[in-house]
PANUMI-61560 format. One record per atom (N, C-alpha, C): x, y, z. Coordinates in steps of 0.2 Angstrom, whole numbers, plus 5000, padded with zeros to 4 digits. Layout:
// PANUMI-61560
XYZ ...
// end
This chain:
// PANUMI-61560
524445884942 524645884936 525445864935 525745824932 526345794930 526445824925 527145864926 527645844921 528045814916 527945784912 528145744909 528445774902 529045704899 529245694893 528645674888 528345624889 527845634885 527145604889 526545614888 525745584890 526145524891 525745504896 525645424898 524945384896 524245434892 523845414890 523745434884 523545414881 523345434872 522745474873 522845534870 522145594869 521645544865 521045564866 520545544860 520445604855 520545654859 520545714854 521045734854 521245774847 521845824848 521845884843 522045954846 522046024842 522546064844 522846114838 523346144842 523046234842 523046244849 522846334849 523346374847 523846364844 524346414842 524446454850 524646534846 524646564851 524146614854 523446554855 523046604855 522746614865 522746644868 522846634875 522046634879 521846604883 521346584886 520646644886 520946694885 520446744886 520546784877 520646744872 520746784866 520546724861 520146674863 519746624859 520146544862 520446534864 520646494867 520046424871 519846464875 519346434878 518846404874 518746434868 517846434863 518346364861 518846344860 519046304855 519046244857 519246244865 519346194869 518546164870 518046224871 517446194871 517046174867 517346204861 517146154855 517246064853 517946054858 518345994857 518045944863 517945984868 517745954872 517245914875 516745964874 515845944873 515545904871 515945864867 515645784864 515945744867 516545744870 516645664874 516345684879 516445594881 516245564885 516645584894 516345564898 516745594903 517245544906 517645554906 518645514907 519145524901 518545534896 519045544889 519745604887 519845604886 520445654885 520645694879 520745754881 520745814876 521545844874 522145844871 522545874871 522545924868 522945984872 523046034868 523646094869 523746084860 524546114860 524446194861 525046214864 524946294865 525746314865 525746374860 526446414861 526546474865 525846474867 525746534872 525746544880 526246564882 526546564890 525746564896 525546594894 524946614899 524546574901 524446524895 524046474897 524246424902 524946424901 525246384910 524746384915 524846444916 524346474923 523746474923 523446484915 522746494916 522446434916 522646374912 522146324912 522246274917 522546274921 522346234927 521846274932 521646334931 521246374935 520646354932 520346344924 520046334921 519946264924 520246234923 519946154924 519746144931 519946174936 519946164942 518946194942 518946254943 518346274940 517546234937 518046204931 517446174927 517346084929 518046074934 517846004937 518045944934 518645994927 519145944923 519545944926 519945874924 520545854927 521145874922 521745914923 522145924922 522845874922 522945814918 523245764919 523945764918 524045784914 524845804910 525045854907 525745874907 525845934902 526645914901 526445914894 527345904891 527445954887 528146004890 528646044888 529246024882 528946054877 529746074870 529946124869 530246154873 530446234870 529646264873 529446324867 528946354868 528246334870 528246254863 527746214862 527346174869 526946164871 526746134877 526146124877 526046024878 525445994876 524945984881 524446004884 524245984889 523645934889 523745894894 523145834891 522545834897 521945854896 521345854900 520945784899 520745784906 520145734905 519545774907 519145764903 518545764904 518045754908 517945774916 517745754921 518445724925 518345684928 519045634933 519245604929 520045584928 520245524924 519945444925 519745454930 519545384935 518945384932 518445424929 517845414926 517945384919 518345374917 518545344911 518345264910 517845274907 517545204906 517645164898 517945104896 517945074890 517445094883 517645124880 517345154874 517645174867 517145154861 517545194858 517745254855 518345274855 518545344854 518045384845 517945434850 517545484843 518145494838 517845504833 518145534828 518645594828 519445614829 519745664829 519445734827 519145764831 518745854829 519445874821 518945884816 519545924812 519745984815 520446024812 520546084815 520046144817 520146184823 519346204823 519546274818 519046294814 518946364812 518046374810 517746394815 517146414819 516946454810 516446414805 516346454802 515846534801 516046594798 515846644800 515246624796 514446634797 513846614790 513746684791 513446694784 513546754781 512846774782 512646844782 511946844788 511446884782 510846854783 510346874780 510046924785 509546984779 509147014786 508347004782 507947024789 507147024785 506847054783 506847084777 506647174775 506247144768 505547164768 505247214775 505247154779 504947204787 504547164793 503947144791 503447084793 503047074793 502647114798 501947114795 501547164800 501247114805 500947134810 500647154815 499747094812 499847054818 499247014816 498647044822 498047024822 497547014827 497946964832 497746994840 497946954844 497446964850 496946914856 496646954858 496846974864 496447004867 496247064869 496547044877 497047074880 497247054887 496947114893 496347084897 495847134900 496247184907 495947204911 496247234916 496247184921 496547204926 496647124932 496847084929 497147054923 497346984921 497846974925 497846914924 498346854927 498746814924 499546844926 499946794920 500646784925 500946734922 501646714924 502346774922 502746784925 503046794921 503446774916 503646724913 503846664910 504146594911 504746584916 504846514915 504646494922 504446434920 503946364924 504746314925 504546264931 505046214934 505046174928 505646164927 505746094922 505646064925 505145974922 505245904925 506145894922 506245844927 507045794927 507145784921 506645744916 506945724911 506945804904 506645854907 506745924904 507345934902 507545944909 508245964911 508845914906 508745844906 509145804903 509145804896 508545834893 508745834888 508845914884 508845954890 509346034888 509946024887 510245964894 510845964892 511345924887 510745864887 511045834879 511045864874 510645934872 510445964866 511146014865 511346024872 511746084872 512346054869 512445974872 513045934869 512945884863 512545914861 512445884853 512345794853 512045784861 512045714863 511245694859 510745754857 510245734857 509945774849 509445764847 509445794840 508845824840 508945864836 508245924837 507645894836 507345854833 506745834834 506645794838 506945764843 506945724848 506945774854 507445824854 507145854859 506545884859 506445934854 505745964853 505245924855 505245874853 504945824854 504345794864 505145804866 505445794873 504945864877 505045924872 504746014874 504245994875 504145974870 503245984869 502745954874 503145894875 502845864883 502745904892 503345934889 503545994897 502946054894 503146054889 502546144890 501746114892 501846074889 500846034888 500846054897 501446024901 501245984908 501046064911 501646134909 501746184911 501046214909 500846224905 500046254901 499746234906 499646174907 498946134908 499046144917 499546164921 499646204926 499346264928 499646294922 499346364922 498646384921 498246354917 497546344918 497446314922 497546264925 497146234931 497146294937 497846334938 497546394942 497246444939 496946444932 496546504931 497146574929 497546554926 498046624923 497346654919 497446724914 497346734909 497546754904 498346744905 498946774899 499346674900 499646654895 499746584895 500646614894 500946544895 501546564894 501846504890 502446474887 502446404886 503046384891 503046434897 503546414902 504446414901 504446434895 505146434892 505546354894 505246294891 505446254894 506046214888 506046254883 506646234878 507346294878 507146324884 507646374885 508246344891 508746344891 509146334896 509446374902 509046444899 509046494906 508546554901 508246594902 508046664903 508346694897 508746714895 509346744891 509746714887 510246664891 510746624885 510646594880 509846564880 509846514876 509846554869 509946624869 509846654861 510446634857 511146624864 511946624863 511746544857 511346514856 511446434855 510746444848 510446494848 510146504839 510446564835 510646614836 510946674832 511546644829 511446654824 512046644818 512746684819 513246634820 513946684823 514046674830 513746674834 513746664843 513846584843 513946564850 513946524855 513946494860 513646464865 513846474871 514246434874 514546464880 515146444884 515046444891 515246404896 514946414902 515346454905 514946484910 514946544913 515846554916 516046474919 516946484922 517346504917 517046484910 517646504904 517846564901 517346584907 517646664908 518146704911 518446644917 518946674921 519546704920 519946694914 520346734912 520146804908 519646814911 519446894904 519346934909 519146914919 519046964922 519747004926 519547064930 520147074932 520447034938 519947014942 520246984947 519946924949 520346844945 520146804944 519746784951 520346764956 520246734961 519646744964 519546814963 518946864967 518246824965 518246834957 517646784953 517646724955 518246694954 518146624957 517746594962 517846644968 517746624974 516946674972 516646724971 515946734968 515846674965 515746624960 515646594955 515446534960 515846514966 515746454970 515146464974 515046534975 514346544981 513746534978 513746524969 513246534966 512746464968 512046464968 511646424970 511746364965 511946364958 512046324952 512646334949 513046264951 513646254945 513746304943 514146334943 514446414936 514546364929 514846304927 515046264923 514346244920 513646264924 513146234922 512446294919 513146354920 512746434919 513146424911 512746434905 512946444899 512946534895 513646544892 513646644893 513646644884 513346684881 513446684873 514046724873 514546684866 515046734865 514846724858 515046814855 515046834847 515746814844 515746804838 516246774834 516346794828 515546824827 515546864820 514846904819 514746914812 514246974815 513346934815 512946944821 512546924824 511846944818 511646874816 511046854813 510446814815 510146834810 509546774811 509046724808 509446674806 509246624801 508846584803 508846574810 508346544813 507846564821 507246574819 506846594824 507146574832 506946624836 506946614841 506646594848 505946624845 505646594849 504846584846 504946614840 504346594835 503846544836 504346494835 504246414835 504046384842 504246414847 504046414853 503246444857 502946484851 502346514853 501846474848 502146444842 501846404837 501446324841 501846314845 501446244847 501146274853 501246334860 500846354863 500346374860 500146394856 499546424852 499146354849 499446304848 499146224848 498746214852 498946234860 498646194867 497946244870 497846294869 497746334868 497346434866 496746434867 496446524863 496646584869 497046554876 497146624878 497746664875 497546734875 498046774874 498646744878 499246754873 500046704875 500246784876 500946754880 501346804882 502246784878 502546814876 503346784875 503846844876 504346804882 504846824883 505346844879 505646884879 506446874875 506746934879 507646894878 507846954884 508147024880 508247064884 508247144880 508747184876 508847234873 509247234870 509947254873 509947284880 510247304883 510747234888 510347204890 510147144893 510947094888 510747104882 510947054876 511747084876 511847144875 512447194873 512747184880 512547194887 512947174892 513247114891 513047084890 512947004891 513646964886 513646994878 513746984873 514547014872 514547094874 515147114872 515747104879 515847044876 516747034881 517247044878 517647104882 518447104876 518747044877 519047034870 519447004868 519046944863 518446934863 517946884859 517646924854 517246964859 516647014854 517047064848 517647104852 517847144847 518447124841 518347044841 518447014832 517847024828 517247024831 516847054826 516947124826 516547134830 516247224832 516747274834 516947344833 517447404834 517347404842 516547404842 516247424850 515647384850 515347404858 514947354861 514247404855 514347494854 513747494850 513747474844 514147434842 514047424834 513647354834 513847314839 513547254843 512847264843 512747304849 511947324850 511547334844 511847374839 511547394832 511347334829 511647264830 511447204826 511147164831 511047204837 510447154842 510047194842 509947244841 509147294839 508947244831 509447244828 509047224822 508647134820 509247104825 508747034828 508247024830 508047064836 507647064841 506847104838 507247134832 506547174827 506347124825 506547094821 506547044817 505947004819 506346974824 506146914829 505246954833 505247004835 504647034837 504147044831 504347064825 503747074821 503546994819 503946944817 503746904818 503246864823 503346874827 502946864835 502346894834 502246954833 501847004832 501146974826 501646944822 501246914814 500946864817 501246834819 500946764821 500346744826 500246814830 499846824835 499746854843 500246844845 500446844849 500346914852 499846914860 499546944861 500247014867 500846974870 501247034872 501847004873 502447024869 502947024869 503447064876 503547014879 504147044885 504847044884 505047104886 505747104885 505947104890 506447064895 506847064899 507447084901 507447144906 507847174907 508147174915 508247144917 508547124924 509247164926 509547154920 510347204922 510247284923 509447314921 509447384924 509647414930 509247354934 509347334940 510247324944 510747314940 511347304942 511447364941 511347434935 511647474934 511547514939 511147524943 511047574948 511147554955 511047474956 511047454962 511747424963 512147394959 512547374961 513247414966 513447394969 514147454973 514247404977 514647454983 514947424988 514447364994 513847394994 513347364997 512947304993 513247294986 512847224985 513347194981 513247144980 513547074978 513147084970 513647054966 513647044959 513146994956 512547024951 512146974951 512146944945 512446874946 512446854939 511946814933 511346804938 510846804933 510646854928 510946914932 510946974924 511546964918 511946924921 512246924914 512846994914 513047014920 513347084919 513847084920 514147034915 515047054916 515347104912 514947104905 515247164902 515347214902 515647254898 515847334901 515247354903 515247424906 514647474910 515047534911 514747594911 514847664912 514447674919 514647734916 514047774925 513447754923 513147764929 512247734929 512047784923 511847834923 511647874920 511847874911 512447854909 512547834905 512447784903 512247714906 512247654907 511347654904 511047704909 510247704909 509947734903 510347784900 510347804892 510147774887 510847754887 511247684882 510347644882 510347634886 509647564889 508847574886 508847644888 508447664886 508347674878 508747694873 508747714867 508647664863 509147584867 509147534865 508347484864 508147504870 507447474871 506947524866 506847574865 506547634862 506547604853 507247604852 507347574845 507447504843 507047454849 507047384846 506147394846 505947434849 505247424849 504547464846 505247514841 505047574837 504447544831 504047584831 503047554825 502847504827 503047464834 502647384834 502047444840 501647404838 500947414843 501147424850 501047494854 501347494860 501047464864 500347444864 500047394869 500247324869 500347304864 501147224864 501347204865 501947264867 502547254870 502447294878 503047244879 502947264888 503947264893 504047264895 504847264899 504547234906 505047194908 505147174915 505847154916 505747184924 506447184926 506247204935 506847144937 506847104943 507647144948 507747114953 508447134957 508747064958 508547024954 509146954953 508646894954 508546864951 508146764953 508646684952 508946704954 509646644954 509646604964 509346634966 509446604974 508846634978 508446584981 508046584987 508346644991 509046644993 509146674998 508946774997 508546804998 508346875000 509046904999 509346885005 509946945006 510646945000 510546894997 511246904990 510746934984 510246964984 510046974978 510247054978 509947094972 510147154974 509547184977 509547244978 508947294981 509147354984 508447394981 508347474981 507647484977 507447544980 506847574976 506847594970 506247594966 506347604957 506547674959 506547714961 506947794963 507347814956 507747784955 508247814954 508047774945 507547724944 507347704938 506847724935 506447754940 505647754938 505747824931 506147874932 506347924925 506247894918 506847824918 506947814912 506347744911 506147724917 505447664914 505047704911 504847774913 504247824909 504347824905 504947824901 505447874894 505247814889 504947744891 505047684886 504547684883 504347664875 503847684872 503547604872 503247564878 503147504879 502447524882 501947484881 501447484884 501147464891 501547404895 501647384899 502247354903 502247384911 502947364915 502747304919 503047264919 502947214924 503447204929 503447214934 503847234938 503847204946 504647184949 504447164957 504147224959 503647214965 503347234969 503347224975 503547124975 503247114982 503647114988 504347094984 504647094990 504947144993 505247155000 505447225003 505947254998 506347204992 507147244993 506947304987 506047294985 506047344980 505647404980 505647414987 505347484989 504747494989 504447554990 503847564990 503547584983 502647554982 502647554976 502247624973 502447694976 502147754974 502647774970 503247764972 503747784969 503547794961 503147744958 502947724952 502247764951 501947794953 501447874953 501847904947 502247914945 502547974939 502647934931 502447854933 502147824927 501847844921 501847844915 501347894911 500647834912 500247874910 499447844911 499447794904 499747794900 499647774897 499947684896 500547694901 500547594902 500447564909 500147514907 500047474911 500447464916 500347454920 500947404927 500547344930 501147284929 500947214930 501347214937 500747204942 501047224950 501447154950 501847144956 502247084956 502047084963 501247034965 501147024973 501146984976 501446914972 501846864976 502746874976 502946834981 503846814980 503746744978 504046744973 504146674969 504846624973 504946694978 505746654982 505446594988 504846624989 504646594995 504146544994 504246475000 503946414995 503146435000 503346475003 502346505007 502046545003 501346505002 500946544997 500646595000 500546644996 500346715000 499646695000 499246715005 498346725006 498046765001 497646734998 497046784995 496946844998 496946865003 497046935007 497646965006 498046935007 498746975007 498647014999 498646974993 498746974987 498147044985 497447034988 497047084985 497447134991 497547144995 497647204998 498247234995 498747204991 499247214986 498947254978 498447214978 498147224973 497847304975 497247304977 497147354978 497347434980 498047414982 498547454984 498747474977 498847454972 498947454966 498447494962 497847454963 497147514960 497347574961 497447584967 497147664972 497947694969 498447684966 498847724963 498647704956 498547674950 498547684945 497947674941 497347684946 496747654942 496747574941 496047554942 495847484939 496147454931 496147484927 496047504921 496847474918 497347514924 498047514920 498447434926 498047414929 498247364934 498347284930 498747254931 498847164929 499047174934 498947074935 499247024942 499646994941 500346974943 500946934942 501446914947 501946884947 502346854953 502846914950 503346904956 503746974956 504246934949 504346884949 504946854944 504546774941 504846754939 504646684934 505146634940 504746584937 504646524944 505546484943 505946504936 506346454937 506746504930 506846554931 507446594926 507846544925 508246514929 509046464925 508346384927 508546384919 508246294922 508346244926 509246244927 509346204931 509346224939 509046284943 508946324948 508446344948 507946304947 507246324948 507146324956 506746434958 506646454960 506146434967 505646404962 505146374967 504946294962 504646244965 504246194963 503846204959 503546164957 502946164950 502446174956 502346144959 501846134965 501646194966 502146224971 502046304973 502046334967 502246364962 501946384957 501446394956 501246324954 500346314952 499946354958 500046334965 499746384971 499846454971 500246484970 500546564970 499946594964 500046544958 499446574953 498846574955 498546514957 498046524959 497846564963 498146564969 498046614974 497846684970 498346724965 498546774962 497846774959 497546714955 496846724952 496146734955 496246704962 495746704966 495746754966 496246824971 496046884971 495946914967 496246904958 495846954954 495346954954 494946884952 494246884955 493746904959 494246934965 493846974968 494047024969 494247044966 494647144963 494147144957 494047114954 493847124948 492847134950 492647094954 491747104956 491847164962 492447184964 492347264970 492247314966 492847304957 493147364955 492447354949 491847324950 491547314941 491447374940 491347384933 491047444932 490447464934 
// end
């Protein structure tokens, strides 16, 4: 970066942050201004605030911008970014100057009443299902990304979805599932994509968060080991108070229910899950006093959005809760899993497990307990076993009983999650959705392997309270899919052959 009297190249865009410092809104603004050019193009941005010296070349470095100039007047100090390398700068015409940014607050509507509770059918014992997200094909992926940069327009993406779930469904049937999914293929990860429909949110990638932590560097150098771009992980930040004027995944189960009558499944991530996720100081508490006042408006979206679901058909609602998993495993012995989403503040486990529990309790309060369901994994962001977290459900199995949800779907298969008696103190009345494939690994288990998993499963919970599932979903972040479409489709199949013959040992 050079010093300079003045730029040697003319911004295409220009905004001034005042004094507002990179971890207190600074960043939302610059990602506002940024994410429509083109890559070489240049962003200037005036700053009266000291901190930003330091922080945004740590920023750019990170996110893979170039940092090209910075001219000093006094206080005032204009820095000029390009947009990928400068040297990527290709002949074009410059966009339109971004008006001054002022993020408007929409003013939030709620749903009252909830809609009720439709017929949905009947999901049998031993069924077979995914846990939600399927491999993007390439051109999927390309058009997440243009959607996210406003390169691409809602009906054309949609459009674009509708091709990838057909490919995903008709996948999943061919191995013989009995719960359908639509693969979450308009979602750009497992969880964030909420940050990108809720009224007042936004999302920001994962490094434009490095000034909010305590010890950047530390992050930093995590952020690098990650299997996928951190610049290509997108994080929702609150900016005002949390609405819902448009479905979130409603419209999502509308055209699965197009391609097929089996009972559907729809993921959405959990209230607890949402509130780690969401509550960042220095963003969130311009809206919210606290991270609970926060939660209070994500129970009441997440209602919202589930009776909805509920109305429209939809045979079981899963909530995703993966950061349980951090609250008690996390420590000296495990590395930080950022598929959970868990930068936010956190308490003691116990306190953390509470919080969790009363959250999940009260998003899920008069829907039909048979429904709604909870799963929750020890991290799906890297093949590799040993970065992920692990420990036995021990220390969770208390508060998973305490949940008024009718089914758990849950890892099982791999070592890092113990043994599965632990889960004998289960109440008899929910289900458990065994997880006896690794979706990490691209070797398809044996039909033997799977029925002795399964079976192992019977002989603690009964035939009755048993489903069959992969321990996690085939591709949580879109861009960092897990395993292949290929192996997928095998791991299911395999998964259905055994029920098949779990199901003619255990007939009645």
């Amino acid at each position: 970066m050079q010093v300079t009297d003045t730029h040697l190249v003319q911004p295409d865009v220009s905004f001034d942050g005042g004094d507002l410092d990179c971890g207190n809104g600074l960043l939302l603004l610059i990602r506002k201004h940024i994410d429509p050019l083109s890559r070489g193009q240049l962003l200037e941005i005036r700053s009266t605030e000291t901190s930003v010296e330091e922080d945004l070349p740590a920023w750019c470095r990170m996110t893979g911008n170039e940092l090209v100039s910075l001219v000093k007047t006094g206080k005032q100090c204009s820095f000029l970014v390009s947009k990928g390398k400068l040297a990527d700068r290709a002949p074009a015409p410059a966009p339109q100057d971004a008006a001054p940014y002022s993020q408007p607050v929409v003013m939030v509507k709620t749903l009252d009443p909830l809609p009720s509770p439709a017929p949905a059918p009947v999901i049998y014992p031993l069924s077979v299902m995914g846990i939600g997200s399927w491999p993007r094909p390439r051109w999927m992926l390309q058009a997440i990304h243009e959607n996210m940069e406003k390169k691409l327009d809602a009906q054309s993406f949609h459009a674009t979805a509708d091709d990838a779930v057909r490919l995903s469904v008709d996948a999943q049937l061919r191995a013989g599932v009995d719960v359908v999914t639509d693969g979450e293929q308009r979602r750009d990860s497992y969880a964030s994509f909420v940050g990108g429909i809720l009224d007042n949110c936004q999302l920001i990638p994962l490094t434009d968060l490095l000034p909010l932590v305590d010890d950047p560097e530390g992050f930093e150098r995590e952020l690098r080991a990650l299997d996928i771009p951190a610049s290509e992980v997108r994080h929702p930040a609150v900016f005002g108070p949390l609405g819902r004027s448009k479905p979130i995944a409603v419209h999502e189960y509308a055209f699965l229910k197009s391609l097929t009558d089996k009972p559907a499944k729809v993921a959405l991530p959990g209230p607890y899950l949402l509130t780690r996720t969401m509550w960042m100081e220095c963003i969130s508490d311009r809206a919210y006093l606290t991270r609970e006042h926060l939660a209070a408006d994500i129970v009441r979206v997440l209602r919202e959005e589930i009776a909805c679901l509920l109305a429209a058909g939809v045979a079981l609602v899963q909530l995703d809760e993966p950061v349980l998993s951090e609250v008690v495993f996390s420590g000296t012995t495990n590395k930080r899993s950022f598929m959970c989403g868990a930068l936010g503040e956190k308490g003691k486990p116990e306190v953390e497990l509470a919080f969790a529990r009363d959250l999940i309790n009260a998003v899920v309060a008069g829907f039909p307990q048979e429904r709604m369901a909870l799963h929750m994994c020890r991290g799906n962001w890297s093949t590799d076993e040993s970065v992920a977290l692990s420990g036995s459900y021990t220390p969770l199995a208390p508060m998973l009983a305490s949940l008024n949800v009718g089914t758990l779907l849950l890892e099982l298969c791999t070592p890092r999650a113990g043994e599965m008696e632990v889960l004998k103190q289960i109440p008899g009345h929910m289900r458990i959705a065994a997880g006896v494939c690794n979706q990490k690994h691209t070797r398809v288990e044996s039909v033997d392997e799977i029925v002795a998993k399964g079976e192992r499963a019977i002989a603690l919970f009964g035939k009755d309270r048993v489903l069959l599932c992969p321990d996690c979903g085939f591709a949580t972040f879109a861009d960092n899919p897990i395993s292949s479409a290929q192996v997928a489709e095998q791991k299911l199949h395999a998964i259905a052959r055994a029920a098949q013959i779990l199901r003619e040992r255990h007939a009645a």
